[in-house]
C-alpha positions as CSV (number, residue, x, y, z in Angstrom):
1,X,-26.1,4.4,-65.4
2,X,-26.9,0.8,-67.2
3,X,-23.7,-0.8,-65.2
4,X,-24.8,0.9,-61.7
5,X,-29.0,-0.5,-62.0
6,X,-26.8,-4.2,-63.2
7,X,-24.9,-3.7,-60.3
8,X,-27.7,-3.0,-57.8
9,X,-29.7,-5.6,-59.9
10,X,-27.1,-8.3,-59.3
11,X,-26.6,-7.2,-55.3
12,X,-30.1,-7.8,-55.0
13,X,-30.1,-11.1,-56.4
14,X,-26.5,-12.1,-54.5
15,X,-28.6,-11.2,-50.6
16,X,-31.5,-13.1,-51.8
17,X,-29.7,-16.3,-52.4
18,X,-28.0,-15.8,-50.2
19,X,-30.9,-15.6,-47.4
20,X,-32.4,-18.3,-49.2
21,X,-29.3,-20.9,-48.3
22,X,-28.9,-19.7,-44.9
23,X,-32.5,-20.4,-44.0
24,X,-32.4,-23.6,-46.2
25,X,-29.3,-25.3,-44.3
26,X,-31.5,-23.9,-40.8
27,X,-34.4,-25.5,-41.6
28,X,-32.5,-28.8,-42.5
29,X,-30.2,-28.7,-39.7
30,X,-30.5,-32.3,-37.9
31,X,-28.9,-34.5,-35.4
32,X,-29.0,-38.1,-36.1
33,X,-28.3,-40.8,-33.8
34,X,-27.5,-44.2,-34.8
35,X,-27.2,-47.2,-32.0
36,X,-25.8,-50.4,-33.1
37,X,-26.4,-52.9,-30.5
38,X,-24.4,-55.5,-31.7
39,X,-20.8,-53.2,-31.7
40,X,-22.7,-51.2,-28.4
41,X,-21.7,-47.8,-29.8
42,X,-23.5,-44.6,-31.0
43,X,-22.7,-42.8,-33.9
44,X,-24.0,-38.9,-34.1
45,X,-24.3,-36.6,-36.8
46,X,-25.2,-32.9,-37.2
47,X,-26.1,-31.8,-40.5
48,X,-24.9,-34.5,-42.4
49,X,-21.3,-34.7,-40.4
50,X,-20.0,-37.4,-38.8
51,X,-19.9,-36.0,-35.1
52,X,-19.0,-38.5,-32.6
53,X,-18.7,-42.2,-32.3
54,X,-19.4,-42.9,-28.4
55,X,-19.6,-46.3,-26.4
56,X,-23.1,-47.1,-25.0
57,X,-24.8,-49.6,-22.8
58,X,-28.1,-51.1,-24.0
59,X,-30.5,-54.0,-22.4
60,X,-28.4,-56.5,-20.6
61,X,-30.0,-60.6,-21.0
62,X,-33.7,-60.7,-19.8
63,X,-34.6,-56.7,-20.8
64,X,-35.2,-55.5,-24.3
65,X,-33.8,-52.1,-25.8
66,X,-36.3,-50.9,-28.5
67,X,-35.3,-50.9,-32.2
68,X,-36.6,-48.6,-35.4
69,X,-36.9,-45.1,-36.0
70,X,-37.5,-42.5,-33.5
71,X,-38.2,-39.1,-32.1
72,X,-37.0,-37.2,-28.7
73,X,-40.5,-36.1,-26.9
74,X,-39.2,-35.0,-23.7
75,X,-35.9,-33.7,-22.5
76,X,-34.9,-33.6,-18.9
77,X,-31.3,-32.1,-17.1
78,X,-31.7,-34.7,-14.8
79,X,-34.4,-37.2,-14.0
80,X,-35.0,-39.9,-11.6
81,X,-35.8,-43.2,-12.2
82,X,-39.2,-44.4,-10.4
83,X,-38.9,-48.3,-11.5
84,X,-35.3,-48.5,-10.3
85,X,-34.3,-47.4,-7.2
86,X,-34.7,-43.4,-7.9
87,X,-31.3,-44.0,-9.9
88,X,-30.1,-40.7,-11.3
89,X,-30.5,-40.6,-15.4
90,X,-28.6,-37.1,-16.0
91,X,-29.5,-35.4,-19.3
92,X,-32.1,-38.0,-20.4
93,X,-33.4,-37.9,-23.8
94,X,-36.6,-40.2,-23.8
95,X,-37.5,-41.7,-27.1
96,X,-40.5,-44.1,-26.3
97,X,-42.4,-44.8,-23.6
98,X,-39.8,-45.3,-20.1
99,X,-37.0,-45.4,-22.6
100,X,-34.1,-42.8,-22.9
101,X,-30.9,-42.2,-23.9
102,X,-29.1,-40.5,-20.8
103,X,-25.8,-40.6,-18.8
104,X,-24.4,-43.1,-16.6
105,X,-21.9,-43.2,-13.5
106,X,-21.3,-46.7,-14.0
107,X,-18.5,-45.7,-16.9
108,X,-16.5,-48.7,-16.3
109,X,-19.7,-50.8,-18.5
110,X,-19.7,-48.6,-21.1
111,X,-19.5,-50.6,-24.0
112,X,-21.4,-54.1,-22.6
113,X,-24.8,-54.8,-22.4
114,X,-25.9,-53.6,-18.8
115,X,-29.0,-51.6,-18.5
116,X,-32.4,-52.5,-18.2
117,X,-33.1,-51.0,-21.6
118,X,-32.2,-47.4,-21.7
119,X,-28.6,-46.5,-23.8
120,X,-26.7,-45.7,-21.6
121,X,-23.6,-42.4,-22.2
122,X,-20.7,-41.5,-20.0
123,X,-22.1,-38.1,-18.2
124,X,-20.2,-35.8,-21.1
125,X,-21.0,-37.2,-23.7
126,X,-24.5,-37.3,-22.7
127,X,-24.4,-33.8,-21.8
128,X,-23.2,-33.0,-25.3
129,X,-26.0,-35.0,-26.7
130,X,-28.7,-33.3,-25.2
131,X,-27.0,-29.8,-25.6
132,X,-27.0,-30.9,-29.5
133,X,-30.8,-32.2,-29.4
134,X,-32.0,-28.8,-27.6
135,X,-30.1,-27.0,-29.7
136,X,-31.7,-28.7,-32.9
137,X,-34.6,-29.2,-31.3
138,X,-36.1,-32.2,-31.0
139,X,-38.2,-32.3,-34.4
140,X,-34.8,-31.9,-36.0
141,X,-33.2,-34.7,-34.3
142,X,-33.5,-38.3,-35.8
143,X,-32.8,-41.6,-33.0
144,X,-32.3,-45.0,-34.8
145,X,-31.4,-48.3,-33.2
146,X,-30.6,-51.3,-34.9
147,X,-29.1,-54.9,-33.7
């Protein structure tokens, strides 16, 4: 009888670690994105993991890409630029203000300094990006750009 109540006693204890883990690695689950200007590239991790390492475009001479620390506060499939033309900015993640990190058609600049200040993605790789941010959510997801 002692052994069964240890057993059942010990089962007990076992499910509520392990419920307290599972919900412990949820409620740290986070996307970070690191932009380095300087090498024009994007690093992304998901909890902790080295994701992807991805060419960008950032702020060509005469327009300014912000730099710090950051949070996604509105997500859009595809959005339209008003200041330039209605260009198309598939799967924008904006970060501050007009800024976003979203996809480009223009592929072939990936990896010089070419926009007006947005980072610029090929269209898949932005398209993972903002399935990973939606996923995460975007208080879960960390955007830092440095030079």
């Amino acid at each position: 009888m002692r052994n069964g109540i240890l057993r059942t006693a010990f089962s007990l204890v076992a499910a509520g670690l392990f419920s307290f883990l599972m919900a412990s690695s949820a409620a740290q689950a986070k996307v970070s994105v690191w932009i380095d200007i300087s090498r024009q590239t994007m690093t992304v991790s998901v909890d902790g993991w080295r994701y992807a390492n991805w060419r960008v475009s950032t702020a060509r001479r005469g327009y300014w890409t912000p730099r710090g620390s950051f949070r996604p506060y509105l997500l859009k499939r595809m959005h339209y630029s008003s200041k330039y033309e209605n260009s198309p900015m598939p799967h924008s993640i904006f970060f501050r203000g007009g800024y976003a990190i979203h996809g480009t058609y223009y592929v072939r600049a990936l990896g010089r300094p070419v926009s007006h200040g947005c980072v610029r993605l090929s269209p898949g790789n932005a398209a993972t990006l903002y399935s990973l941010v939606r996923q995460y959510g975007k208080g879960g997801t960390s955007i830092t750009i440095t030079n």
